[in-house]
N, C-alpha and C positions, 0 to 999 in steps of 0.2 A: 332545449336551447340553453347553451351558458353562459354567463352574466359577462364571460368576457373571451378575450383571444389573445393567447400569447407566442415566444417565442424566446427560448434561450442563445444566449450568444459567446461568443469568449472575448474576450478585450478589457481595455480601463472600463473603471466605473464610468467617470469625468466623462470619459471621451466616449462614451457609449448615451448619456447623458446628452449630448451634443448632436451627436449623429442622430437622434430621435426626434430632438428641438428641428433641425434640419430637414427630414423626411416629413414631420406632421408640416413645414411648412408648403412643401412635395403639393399639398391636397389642399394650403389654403387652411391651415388653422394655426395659429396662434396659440403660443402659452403665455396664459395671464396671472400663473398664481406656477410658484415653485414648493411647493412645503420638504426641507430636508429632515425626514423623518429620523434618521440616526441622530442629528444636532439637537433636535424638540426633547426626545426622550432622555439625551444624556443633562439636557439642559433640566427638563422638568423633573426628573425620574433619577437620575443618575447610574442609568443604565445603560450599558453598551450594548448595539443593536448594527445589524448587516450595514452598510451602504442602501439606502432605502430612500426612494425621491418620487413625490407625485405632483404630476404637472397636471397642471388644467387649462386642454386646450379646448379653442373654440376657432370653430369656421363664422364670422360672425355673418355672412348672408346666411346660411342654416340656422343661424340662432335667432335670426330678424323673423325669419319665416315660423319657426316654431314658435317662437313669443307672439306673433298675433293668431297663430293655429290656438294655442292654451297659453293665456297669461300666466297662469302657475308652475309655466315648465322650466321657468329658473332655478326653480329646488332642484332639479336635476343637472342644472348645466354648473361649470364646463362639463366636459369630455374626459376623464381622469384617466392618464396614463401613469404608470407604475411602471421604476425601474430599479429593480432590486439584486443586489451582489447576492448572491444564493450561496451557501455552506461551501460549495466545492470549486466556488469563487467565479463560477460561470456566471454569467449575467443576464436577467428576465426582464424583458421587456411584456408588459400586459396592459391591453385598454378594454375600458367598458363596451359590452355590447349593449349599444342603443336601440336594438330591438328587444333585446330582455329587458330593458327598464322600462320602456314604454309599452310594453306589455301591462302593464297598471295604468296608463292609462287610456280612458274609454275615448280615442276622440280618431276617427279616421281619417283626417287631416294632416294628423301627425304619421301616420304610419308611409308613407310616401319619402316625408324626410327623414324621419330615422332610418329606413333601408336605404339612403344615397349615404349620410353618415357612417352608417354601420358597413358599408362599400367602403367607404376613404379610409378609416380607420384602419379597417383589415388589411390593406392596401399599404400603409404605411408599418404596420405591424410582418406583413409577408416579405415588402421587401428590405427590411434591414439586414 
């Protein structure tokens, strides 16, 4: 199993950005955190780096239900989708598979919800 599921696209960054905000909201998830990874590293680092953006979204009825499944399953949350201008300027859309990360851990409560997650995700990921 792989930790996550992608898809390359052709288009703007921006607007590929946009279209992705738009589809996770498709399935009822929310982004609540923007990190633009090209801006952090030139700021911190002063290095140039691809077009590189991770969002973290959250379905928050999924995430009600998994916080009283395992109190601890905030270390995991959000849902971290990556959207990266690649070298030949095509554009990668990739989210976490939330059945490989709950794979660690031990509680079968959880595993119900991360396979409906792990459905909307790929679901937003297949149809961009």
């Amino acid at each position: 199993m792989t930790y996550y599921f992608s898809k390359t696209l052709k288009g703007d960054f921006n607007d590929t950005v946009d279209q992705v905000t738009a589809a996770l909201k498709t399935e009822q998830f929310g982004v609540l955190t923007e990190i633009d990874i090209k801006a952090t590293l030139k700021k911190k680092l002063d290095v140039n780096f691809n077009n590189y953006k991770i969002l973290g979204a959250c379905n928050p009825q999924y995430a009600h239900q998994a916080l009283l499944a395992e109190n601890k399953i905030g270390t995991m949350l959000p849902c971290n989708v990556i959207v990266q201008e690649l070298d030949s300027g095509d554009i990668e859309v990739a989210a976490v598979n939330p059945m490989a990360s709950m794979q660690a851990v031990e509680n079968d409560d959880l595993k119900g919800i991360a396979e409906e997650i792990t459905e909307k995700l790929k679901a937003v990921i297949e149809g961009l």
